[in-house]
C-alpha positions as CSV (number, residue, x, y, z in Angstrom):
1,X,-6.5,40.8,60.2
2,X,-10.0,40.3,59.0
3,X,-12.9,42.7,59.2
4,X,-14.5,41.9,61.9
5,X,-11.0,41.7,64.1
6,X,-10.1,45.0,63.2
7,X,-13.0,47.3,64.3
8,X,-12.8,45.5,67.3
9,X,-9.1,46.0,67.9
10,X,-9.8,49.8,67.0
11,X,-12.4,50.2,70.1
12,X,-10.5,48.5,72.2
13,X,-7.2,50.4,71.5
14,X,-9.0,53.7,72.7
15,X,-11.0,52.6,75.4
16,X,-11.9,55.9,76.8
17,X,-13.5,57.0,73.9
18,X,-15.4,54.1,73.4
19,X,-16.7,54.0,76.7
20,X,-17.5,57.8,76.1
21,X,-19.5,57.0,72.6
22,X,-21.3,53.9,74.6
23,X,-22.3,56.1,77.6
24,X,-23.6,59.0,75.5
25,X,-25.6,56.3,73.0
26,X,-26.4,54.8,76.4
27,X,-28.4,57.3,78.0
28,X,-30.4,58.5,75.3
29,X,-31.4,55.1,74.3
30,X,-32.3,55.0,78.2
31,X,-34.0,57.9,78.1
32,X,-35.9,57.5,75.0
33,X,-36.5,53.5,76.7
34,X,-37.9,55.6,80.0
35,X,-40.2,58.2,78.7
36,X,-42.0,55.5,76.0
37,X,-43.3,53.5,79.1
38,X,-44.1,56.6,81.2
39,X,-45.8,58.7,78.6
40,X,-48.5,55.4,77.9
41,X,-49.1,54.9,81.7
42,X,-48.5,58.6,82.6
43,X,-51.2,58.9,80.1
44,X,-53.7,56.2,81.0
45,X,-53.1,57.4,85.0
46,X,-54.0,61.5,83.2
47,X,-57.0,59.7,81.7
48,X,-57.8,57.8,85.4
49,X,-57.8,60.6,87.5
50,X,-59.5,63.3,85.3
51,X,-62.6,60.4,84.8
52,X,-63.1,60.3,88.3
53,X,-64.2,64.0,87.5
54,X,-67.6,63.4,85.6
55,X,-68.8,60.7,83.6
56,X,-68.4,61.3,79.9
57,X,-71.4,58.9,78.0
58,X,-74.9,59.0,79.0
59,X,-77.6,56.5,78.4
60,X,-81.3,57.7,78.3
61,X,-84.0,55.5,77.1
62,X,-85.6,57.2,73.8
63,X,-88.7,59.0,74.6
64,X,-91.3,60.8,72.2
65,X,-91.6,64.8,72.5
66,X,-93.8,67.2,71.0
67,X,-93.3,70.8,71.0
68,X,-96.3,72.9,72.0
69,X,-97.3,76.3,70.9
70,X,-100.6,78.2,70.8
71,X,-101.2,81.5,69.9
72,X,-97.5,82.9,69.3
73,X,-97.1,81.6,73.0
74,X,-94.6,78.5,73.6
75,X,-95.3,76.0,76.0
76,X,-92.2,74.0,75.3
77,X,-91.6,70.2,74.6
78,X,-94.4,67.7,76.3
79,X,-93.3,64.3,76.6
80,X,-95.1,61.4,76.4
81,X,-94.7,57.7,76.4
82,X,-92.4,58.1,78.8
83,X,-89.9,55.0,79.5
84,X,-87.9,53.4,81.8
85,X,-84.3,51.8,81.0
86,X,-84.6,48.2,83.2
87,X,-81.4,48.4,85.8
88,X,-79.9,44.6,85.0
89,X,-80.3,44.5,81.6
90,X,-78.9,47.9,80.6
91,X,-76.2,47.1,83.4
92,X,-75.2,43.8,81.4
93,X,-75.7,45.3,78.1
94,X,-72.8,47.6,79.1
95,X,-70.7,45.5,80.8
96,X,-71.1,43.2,77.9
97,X,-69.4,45.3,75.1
98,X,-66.2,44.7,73.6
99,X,-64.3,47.7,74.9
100,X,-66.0,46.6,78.5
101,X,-62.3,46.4,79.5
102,X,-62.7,51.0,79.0
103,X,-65.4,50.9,81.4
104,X,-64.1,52.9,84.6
105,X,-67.6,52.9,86.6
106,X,-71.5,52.7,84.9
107,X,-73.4,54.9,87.5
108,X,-77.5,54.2,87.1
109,X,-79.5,56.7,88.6
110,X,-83.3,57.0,89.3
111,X,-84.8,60.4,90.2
112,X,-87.8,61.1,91.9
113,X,-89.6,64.5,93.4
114,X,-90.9,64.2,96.4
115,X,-91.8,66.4,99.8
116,X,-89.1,66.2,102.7
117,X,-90.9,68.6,105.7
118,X,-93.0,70.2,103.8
119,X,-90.6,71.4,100.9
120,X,-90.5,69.4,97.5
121,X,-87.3,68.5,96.5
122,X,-85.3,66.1,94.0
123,X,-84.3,62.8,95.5
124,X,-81.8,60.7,93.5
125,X,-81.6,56.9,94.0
126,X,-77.7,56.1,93.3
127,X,-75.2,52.8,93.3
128,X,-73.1,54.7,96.0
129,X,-70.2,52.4,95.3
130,X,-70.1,53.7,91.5
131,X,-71.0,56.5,92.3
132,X,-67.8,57.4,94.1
133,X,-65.9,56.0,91.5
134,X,-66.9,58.9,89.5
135,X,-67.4,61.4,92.0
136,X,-64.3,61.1,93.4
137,X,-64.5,65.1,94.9
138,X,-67.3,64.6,97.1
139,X,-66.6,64.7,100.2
140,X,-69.1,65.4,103.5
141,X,-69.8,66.8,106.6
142,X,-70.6,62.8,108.7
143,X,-70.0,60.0,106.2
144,X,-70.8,58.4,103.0
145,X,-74.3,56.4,103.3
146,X,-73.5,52.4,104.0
147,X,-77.0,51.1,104.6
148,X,-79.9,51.0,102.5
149,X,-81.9,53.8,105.0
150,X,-79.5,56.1,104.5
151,X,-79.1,59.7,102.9
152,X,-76.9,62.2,101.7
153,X,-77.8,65.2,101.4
154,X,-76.4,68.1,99.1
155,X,-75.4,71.2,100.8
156,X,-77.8,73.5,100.0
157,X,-80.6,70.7,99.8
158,X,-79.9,70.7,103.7
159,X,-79.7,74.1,104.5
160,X,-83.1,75.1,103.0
161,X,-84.7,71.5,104.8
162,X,-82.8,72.1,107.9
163,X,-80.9,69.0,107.7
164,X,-77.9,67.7,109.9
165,X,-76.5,64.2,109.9
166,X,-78.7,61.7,112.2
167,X,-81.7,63.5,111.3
168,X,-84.6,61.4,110.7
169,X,-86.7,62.3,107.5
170,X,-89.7,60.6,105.6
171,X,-90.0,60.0,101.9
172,X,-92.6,58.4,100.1
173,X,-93.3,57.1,103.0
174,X,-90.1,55.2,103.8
175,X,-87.9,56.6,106.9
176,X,-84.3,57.4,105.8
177,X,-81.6,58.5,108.6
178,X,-79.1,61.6,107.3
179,X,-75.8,60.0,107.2
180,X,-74.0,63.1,105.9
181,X,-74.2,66.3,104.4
182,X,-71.9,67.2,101.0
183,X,-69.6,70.0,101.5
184,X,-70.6,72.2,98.0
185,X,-70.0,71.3,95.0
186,X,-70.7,74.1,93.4
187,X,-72.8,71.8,90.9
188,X,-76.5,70.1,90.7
189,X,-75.4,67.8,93.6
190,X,-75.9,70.6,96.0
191,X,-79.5,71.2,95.3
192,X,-81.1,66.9,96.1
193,X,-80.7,64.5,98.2
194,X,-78.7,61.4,97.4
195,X,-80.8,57.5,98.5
196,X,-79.9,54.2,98.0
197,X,-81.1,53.3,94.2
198,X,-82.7,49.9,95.0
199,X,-84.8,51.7,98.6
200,X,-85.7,54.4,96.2
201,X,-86.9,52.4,93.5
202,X,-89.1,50.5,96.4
203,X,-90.2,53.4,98.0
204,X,-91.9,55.0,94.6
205,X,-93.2,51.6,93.4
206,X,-90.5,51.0,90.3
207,X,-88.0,48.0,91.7
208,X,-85.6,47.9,88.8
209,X,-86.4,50.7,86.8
210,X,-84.2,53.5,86.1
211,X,-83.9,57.0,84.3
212,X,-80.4,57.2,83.3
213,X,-77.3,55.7,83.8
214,X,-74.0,57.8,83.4
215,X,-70.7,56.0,82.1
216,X,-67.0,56.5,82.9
217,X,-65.0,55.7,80.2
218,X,-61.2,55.6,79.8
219,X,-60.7,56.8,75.9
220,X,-57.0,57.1,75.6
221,X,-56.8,53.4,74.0
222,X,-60.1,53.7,71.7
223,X,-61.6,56.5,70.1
224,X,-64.8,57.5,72.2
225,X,-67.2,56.7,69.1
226,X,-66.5,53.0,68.9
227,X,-67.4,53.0,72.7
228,X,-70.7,54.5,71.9
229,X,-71.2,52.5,68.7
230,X,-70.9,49.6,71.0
231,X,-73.5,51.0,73.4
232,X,-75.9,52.0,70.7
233,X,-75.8,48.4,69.0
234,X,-76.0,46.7,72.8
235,X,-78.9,49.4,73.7
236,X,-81.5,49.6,70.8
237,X,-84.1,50.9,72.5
238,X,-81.6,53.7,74.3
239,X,-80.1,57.3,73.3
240,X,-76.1,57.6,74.2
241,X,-74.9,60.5,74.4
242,X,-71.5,61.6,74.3
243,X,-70.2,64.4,76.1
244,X,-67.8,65.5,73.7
245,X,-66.3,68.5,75.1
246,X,-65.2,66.3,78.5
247,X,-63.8,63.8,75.8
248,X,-61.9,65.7,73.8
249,X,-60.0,67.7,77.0
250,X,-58.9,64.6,78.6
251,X,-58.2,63.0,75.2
252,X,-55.9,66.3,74.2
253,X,-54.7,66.5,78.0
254,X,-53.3,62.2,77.2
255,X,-52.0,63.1,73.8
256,X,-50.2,66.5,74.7
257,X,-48.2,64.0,77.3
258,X,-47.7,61.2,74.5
259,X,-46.2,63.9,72.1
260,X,-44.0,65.8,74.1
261,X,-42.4,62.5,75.0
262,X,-41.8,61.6,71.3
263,X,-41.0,64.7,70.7
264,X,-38.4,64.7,73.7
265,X,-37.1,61.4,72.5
266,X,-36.4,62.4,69.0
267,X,-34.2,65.4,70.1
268,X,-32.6,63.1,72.5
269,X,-31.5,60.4,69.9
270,X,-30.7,62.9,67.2
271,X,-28.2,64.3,69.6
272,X,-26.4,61.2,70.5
273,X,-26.1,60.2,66.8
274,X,-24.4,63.5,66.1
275,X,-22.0,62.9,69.0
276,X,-21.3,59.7,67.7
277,X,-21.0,61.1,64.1
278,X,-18.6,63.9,65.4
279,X,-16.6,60.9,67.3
280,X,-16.2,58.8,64.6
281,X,-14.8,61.4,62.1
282,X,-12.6,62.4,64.7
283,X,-11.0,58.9,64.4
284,X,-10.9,58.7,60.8
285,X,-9.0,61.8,60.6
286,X,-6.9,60.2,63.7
287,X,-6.3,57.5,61.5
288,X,-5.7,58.4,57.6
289,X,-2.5,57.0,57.6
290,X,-3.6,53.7,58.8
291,X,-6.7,53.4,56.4
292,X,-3.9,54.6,53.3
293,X,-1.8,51.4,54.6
294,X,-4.7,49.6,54.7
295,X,-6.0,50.8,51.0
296,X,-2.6,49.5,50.2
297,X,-2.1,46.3,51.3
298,X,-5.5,45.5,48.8
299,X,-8.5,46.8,51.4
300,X,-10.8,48.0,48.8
301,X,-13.1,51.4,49.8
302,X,-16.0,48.6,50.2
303,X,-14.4,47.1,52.8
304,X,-12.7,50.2,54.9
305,X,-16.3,51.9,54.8
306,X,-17.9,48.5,55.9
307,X,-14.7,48.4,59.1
308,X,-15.4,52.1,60.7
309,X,-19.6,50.8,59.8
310,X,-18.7,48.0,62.2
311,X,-17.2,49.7,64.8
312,X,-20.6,51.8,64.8
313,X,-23.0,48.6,64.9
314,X,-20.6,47.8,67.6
315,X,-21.0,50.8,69.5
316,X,-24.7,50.9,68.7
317,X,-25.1,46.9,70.3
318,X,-23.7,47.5,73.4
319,X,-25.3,51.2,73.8
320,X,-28.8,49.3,73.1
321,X,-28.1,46.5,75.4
322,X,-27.4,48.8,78.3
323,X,-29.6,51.3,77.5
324,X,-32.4,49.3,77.5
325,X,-31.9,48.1,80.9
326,X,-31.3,51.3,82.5
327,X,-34.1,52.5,81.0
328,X,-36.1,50.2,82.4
329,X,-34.7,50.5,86.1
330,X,-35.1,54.5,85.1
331,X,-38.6,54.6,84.2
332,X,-39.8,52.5,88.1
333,X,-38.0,55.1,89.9
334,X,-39.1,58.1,87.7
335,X,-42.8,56.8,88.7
336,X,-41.8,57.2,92.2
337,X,-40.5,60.3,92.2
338,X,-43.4,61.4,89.8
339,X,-45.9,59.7,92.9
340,X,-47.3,57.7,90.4
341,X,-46.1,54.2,91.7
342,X,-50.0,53.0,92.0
343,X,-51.2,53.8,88.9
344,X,-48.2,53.2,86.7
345,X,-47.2,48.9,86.8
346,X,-43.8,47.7,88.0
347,X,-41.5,48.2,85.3
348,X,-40.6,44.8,83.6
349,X,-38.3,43.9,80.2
350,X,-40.0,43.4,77.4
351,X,-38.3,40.5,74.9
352,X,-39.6,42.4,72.2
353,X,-38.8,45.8,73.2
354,X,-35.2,44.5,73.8
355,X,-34.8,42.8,70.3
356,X,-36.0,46.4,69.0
357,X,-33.5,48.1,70.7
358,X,-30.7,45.8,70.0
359,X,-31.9,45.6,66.4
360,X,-32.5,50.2,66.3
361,X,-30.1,51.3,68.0
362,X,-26.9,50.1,66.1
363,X,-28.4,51.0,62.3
364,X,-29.1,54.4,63.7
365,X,-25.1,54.1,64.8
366,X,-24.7,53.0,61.5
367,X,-26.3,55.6,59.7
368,X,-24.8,58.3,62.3
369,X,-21.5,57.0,61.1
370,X,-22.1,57.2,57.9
371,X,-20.3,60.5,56.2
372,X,-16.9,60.0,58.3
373,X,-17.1,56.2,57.3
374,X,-17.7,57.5,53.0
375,X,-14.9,59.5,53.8
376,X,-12.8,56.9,55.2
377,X,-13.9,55.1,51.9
378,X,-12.0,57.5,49.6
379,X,-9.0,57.5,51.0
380,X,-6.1,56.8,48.5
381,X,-3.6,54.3,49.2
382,X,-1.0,57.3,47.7
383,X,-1.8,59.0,51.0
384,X,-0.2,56.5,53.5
385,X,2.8,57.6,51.7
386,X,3.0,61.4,51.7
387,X,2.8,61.1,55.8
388,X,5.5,58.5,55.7
């Protein structure tokens, strides 16, 4: 018998336990296989939905202030040589970056006050399209705007106007039909009215020109500063601004997830390693006799520690094969019980991932059978004959 024959003639003389050991391996490698690819698109479908709360970046074009004060009496900041940011080329600029591929939605805005029936009041000119993206929560009494003469109107922006949807209303001298009003917010989007950004920027005489633009970015695979680095070197002659406390919620939201599944997969492997520790010295003791026969007949300890080592890699090769591949099928229909099938991809193999797995899984047998196969190792040939 050889050693390589010989572990495998042990597993296969007690098949129940080895099919135990393999099961138990099994299912935690499939586990641990499960939660890695949930907790990275669990986290990136976190980071989705809580940035169609808010933007989190803002670009302003630099402006000069001076702070005024006469007397012991402030008059506050005056600002002068006041700039526009120009809509396509601060558009490209930030489409253009390297981490464009973080870019959820880039929302440019142009804000102007004007008099609706008498009453002055804030009208902002919006994409409407990107704007949805990141105001995901509006919802209205009517519907969205879909043509360029169309409005929405915040809640309480209509009730002190007296608006309802279909009204008819002038600004700047352009007509505008009320498409919808917003149920409340509880925010500054209650308080203006919302126009197309291109009719707006028309109306007031500025085609092209806007005052801000707000960006959605998605910062669980890039820290939030390279974004803005990015933005600052593509926008020289803008301010970005990063809202930080927004940032760092959704970024400690994504990582809490991404811990607590390394967490839970560390328990989980450490477990089935003891089991199969615990399983494995069972056998030796099962099996004293046979190892002092085997010292004997001229087995050395090298070679008895390297044949219960074997039947661990074993173990550990057929537990990662399978493992893997119910982990797989187990992490598609987690995502559909979790009702996050349209965020999270269809679960695929990964070669790579596989080779890991078949490469991890049996040294960490290995190493779980490592005491019972040292004491295998110093068993004395004398001791095959006191239990004769």
């Amino acid at each position: 018998m050889g050693i390589l024959t010989i572990p495998l003639r042990n597993l296969r003389r007690k098949p129940l336990r080895t099919a135990v050991m393999v099961l138990v391996f099994a299912a935690g490698v499939a586990a641990v296989t499960a939660l890695a690819h949930l907790s990275s698109r669990v986290g990136e479908s976190l980071e989705a939905k809580m940035t169609a709360f808010g933007a989190n970046i803002l670009v302003t074009p630099k402006r000069e202030s001076l702070h005024v004060s006469y007397g012991g009496m402030q008059l506050g900041d005056v600002s002068y040589d006041v700039k526009y940011l120009d809509q396509t080329a601060s558009l490209a600029a930030v489409r253009g970056i390297h981490h464009k591929d973080r870019i959820a939605a880039v929302a440019p805005k142009f804000v102007l006050l004007a008099r609706v029936n008498g009453t002055a009041v804030g009208v902002i000119g919006v994409d409407f399209p990107q704007e949805r993206l990141i105001k995901s929560y509006w919802g209205a009494e009517g519907r969205m705007p879909d043509a360029p003469d169309e409005i929405l109107a915040g809640a309480s922006a209509a009730a002190a106007l007296g608006l309802s949807p279909g009204q008819r209303l002038d600004v700047e001298g352009r007509a505008f039909t009320v498409s919808g009003v917003l149920f409340p917010t509880g925010g500054d989007d209650d308080n203006v009215l919302f126009a197309d950004l291109s009719a707006l920027q028309a109306a007031a005489g500025k085609p092209g020109a806007v005052h801000f633009i707000e960006v959605s970015a998605l910062c669980a695979g890039c820290p939030i500063e390279d974004i803005t680095d990015q933005l600052e070197r593509a926008l020289p002659g803008a301010r970005i601004t990063a809202m930080q406390q927004v940032v760092k919620q959704r970024m400690m939201t994504v990582h809490f997830v991404q811990t607590l599944a390394v967490s839970v997969s560390v328990v989980i492997l450490l477990t089935a390693c003891v089991m199969i520790g615990l399983s494995v010295f069972s056998a030796v003791n099962e099996r004293i006799h046979e190892i002092g026969l085997l010292r004997a007949l001229g087995f050395s300890k090298g070679r008895v520690f390297a044949v219960f080592s074997l039947e661990a890699v074993c173990v550990g090769l057929l537990a990662g094969a399978v493992g893997y591949a119910g982990g797989v099928l187990a992490s598609g229909r987690l995502a559909g019980l979790l009702d996050l099938g349209s965020q999270i991809p269809a679960a695929a193999f990964d070669p790579l991932h596989l080779l890991l797995a078949l490469c991890g899984v049996p040294a960490l047998a290995a190493l779980a059978a490592l005491p019972p196969a040292l004491k295998a190792a110093r068993v004395e040939p004398s001791q095959a004959l006191v239990m004769l």
